[in-house]
C-alpha positions as CSV (number, residue, x, y, z in Angstrom):
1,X,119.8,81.0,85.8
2,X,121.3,84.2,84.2
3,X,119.7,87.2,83.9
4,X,120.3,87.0,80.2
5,X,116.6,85.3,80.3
6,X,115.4,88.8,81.1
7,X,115.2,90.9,78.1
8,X,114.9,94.1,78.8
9,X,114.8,96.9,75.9
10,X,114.6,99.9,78.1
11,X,113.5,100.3,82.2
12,X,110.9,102.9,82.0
13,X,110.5,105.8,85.1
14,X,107.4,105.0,87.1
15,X,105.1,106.2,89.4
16,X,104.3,104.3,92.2
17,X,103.8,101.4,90.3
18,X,101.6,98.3,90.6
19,X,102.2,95.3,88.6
20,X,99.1,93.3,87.9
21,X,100.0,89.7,86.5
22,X,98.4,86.9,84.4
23,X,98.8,83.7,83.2
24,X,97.3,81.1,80.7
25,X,97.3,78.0,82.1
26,X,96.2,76.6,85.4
27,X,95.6,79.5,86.8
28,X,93.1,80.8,84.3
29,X,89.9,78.9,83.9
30,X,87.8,79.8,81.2
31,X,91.1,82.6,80.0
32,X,89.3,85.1,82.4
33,X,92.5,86.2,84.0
34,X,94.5,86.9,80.9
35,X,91.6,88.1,78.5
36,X,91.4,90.5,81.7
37,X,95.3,91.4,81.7
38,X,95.0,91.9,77.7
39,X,92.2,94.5,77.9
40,X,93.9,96.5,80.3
41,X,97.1,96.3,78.3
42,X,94.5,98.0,75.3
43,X,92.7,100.1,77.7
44,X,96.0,101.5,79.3
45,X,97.9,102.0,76.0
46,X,100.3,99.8,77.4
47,X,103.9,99.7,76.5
48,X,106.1,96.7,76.0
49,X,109.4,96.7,77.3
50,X,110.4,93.2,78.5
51,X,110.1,89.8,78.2
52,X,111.5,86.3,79.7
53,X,113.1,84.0,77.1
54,X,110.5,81.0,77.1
55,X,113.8,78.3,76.2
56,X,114.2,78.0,79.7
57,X,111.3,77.7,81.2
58,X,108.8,76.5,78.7
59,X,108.2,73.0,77.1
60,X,107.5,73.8,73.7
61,X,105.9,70.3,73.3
62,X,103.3,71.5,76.0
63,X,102.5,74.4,74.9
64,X,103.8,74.9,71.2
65,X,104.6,78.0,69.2
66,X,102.3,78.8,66.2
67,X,102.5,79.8,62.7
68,X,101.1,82.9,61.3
69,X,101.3,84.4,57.9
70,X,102.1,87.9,57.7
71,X,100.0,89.6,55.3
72,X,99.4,87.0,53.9
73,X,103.1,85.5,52.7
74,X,105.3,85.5,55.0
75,X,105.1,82.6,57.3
76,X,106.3,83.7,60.7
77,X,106.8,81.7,64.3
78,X,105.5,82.8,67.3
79,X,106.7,81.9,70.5
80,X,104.8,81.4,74.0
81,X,105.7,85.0,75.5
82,X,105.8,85.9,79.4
83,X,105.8,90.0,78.2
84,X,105.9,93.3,80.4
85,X,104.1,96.2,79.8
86,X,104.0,100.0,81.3
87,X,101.5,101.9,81.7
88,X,100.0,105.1,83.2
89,X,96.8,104.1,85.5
90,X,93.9,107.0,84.2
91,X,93.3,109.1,87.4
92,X,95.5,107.7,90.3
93,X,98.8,109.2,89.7
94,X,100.6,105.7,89.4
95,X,101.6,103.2,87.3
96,X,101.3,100.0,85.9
97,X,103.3,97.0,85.0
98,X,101.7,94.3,83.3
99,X,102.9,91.1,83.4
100,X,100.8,89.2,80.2
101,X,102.1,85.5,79.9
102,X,101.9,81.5,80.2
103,X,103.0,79.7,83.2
104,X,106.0,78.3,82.9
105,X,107.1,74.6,82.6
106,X,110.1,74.8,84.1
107,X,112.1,76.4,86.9
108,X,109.5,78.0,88.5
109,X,111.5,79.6,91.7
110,X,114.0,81.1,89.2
111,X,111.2,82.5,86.8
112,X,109.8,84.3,90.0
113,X,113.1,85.4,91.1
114,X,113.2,87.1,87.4
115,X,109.5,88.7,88.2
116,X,110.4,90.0,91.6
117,X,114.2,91.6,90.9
118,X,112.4,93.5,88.1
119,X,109.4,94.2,90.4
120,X,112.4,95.5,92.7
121,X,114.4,97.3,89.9
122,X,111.2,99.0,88.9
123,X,110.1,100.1,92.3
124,X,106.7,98.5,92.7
125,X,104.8,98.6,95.7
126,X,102.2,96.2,95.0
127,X,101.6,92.7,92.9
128,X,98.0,92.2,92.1
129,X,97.8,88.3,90.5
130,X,94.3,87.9,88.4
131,X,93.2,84.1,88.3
132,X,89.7,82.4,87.3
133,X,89.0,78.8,88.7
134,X,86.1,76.6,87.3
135,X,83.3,76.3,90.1
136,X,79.4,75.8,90.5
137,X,78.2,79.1,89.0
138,X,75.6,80.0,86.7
139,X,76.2,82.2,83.5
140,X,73.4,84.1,84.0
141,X,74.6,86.0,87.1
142,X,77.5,88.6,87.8
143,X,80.9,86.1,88.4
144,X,82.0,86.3,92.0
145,X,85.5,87.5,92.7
146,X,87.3,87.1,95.7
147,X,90.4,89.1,97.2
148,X,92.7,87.4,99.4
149,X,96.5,88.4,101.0
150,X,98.8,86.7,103.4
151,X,99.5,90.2,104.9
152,X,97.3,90.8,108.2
153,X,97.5,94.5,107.0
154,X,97.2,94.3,104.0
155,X,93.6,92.6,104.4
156,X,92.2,95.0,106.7
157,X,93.8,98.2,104.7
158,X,92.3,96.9,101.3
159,X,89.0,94.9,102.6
160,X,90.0,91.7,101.5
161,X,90.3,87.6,103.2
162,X,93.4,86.6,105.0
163,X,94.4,83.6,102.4
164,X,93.4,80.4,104.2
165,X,93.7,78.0,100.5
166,X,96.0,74.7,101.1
167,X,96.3,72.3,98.4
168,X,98.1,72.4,94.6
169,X,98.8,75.6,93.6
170,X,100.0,76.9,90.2
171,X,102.6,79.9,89.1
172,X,100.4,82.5,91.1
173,X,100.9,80.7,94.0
174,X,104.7,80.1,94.1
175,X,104.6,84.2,92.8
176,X,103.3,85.4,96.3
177,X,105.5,83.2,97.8
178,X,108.2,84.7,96.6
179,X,106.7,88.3,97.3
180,X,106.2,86.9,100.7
181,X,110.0,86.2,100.8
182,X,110.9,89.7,99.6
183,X,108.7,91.6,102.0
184,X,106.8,92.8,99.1
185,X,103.2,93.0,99.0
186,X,100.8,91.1,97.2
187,X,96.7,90.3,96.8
188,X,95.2,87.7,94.7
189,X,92.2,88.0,93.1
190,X,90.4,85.5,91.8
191,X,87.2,84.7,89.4
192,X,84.5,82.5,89.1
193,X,83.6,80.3,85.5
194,X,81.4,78.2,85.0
195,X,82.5,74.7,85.1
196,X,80.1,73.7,82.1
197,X,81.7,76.1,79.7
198,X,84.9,75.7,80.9
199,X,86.2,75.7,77.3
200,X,84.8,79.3,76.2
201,X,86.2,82.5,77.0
202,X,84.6,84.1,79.7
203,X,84.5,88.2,79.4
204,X,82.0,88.2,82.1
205,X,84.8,87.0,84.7
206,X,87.1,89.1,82.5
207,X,84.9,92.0,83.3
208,X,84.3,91.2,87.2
209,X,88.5,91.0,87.7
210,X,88.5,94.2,86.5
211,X,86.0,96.3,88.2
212,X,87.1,94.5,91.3
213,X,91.1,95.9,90.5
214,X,89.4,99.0,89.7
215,X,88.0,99.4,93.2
216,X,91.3,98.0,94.6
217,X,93.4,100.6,92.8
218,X,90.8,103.3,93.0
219,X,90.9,103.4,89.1
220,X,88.2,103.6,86.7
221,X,88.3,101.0,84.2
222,X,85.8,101.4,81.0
223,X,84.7,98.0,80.8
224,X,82.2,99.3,77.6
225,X,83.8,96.4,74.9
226,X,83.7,93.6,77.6
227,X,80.0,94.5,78.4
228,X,79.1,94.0,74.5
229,X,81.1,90.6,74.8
230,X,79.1,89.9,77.7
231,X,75.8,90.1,76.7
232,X,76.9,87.8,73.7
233,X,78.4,85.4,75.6
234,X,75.7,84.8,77.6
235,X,73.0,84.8,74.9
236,X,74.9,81.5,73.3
237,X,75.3,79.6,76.3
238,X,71.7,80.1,77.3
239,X,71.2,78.5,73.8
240,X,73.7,75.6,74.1
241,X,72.3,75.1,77.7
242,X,68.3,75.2,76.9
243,X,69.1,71.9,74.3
244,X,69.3,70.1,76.9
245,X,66.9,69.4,80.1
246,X,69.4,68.4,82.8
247,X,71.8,71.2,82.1
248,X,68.9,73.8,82.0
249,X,67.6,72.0,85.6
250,X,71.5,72.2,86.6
251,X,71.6,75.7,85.7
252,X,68.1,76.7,87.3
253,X,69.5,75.5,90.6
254,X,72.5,77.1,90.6
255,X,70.5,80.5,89.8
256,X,68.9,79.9,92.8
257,X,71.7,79.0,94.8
258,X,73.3,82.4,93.7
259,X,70.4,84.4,94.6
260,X,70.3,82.9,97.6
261,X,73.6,83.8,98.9
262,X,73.0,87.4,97.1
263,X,69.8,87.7,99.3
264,X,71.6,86.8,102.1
265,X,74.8,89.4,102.0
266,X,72.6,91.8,101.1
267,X,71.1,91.4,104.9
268,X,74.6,91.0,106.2
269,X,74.3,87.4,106.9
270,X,75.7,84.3,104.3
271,X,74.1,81.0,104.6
272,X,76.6,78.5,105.7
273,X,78.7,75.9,104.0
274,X,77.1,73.3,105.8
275,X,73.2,74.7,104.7
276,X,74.3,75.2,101.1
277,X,75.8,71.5,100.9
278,X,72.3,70.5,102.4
279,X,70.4,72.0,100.2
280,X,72.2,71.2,97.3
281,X,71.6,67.5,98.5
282,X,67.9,68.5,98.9
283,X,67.7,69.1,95.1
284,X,69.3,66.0,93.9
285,X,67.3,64.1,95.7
286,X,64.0,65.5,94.5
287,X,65.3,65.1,91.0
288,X,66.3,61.7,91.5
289,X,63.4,60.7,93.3
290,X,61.5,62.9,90.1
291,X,63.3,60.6,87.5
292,X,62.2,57.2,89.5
293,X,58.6,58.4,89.4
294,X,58.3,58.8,85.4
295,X,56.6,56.2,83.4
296,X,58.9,54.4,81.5
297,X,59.7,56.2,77.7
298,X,56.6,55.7,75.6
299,X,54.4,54.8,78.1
300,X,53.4,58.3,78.5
């Protein structure tokens, strides 16, 4: 692969630069991660600068280009884009590097070897990944984030989990590999959606990636416009969810669940895996053994 895939228009002087990197696909469940990425791109002013051609690492049959009309007439293509951006960071003294895209198709080691020589190029002394996977949490409640790194140090410096995942893994995961490789470091971090509204972007996980980048970089991050998105977000689901009795039971349980394990960190002490299996079990049962005891529809 040449490096004629990366087009670069001008290599910006930075400070101390982090690049923080997201992308649609597999990696970003309900679009969290990259509807995160985008507003910082807005918040930040960023600057575009680069971009990977997509012909050789994208199957345009997968994920096809669209057509837009420009003002109205002018009927124009648009291609899935993997795009940098620079930016100044408010406050820290550093910058950014965003890295805004869709995960590849193709050739994944050579798309990361793109990603990391520029990383190098650039000077960056840390890759943040955003992600969002689909898991048993309600709407109603903040979305949980967690921070992981493969770098002993790096965990205890920045308060975050050794990473301890094994199974598939997407473009994020072959990404720290590679940062792994180049002795450069790296955190993931990584939302919560619900899996019931998978389909619906989530700025409440958008929201929780970025305060928890904004206390990893030590940035403030207004998050005014995603709160208003929020609280409308939410509103709708509760609506689609109160149509119906078994999502609304569904729902109730995992608020409970939620606050459970809220109650407990908040006395320094989290329920177990094996206690919140059981007493998920617990609740399925009583509404099974709820459902046997009904009279029979009409008989009432």
């Amino acid at each position: 692969m040449t490096s004629a895939d990366l087009r670069v228009t001008e290599l910006p002087a930075l400070r101390r630069p982090v690049m923080v990197t997201a992308f649609r696909g597999w990696n970003d469940g309900g679009q969290a991660a990259t509807v995160a990425a985008g507003y910082l791109v807005q918040q930040w002013e960023g600057k575009r600068f680069a971009d990977i051609d997509p012909e050789a690492f994208v199957d345009f049959q997968a994920v096809r280009p669209t057509v837009t009309l420009d003002e109205g007439l002018t009927r124009r293509i648009e291609w899935p884009e993997n795009t940098f951006f620079h930016a100044e960071i408010p406050g820290t003294g550093r910058d950014a590097v965003i890295l805004l895209g869709v995960e590849p198709n193709y050739r994944w080691r050579a798309f990361t070897e793109l990603v990391i020589g520029l990383a190098r190029d650039l000077g960056v002394e840390l890759v943040v990944t955003l992600g969002a996977l689909l898991a048993d949490v309600p709407h109603t409640r903040p979305a949980p984030v967690t921070g992981a790194a493969t770098d002993p140090r790096l965990v205890e410096e920045l308060g975050l989990q050794l990473s301890r995942y094994e199974g598939p893994t997407g473009i994020v995961g072959v990404l720290h590999d590679a940062c792994r490789a180049a002795e450069l470091r790296s955190v993931s971090l990584w939302s919560a959606v619900p899996h019931y509204v998978s389909l619906a972007p989530s700025p409440r996980a958008a929201k929780a990636l970025c305060s928890r980048l904004s206390d990893l970089l030590g940035a403030e991050i207004d998050t005014t416009e995603l709160d208003e998105a929020e609280e409308e977000y939410a509103s709708q689901v509760s609506e689609a969810v109160a149509s119906d009795p078994d999502t609304q039971a569904y729902v109730e349980e995992l608020e409970q669940r939620a606050d459970t394990i809220e109650s407990f960190a908040e006395g320094g002490q989290l329920p177990s895996g094996e206690s919140l299996a059981a007493e998920l079990t617990r609740f399925l049962r009583d509404r099974e053994r709820g459902r046997k005891d009904d009279p029979p529809e009409g008989q009432g």
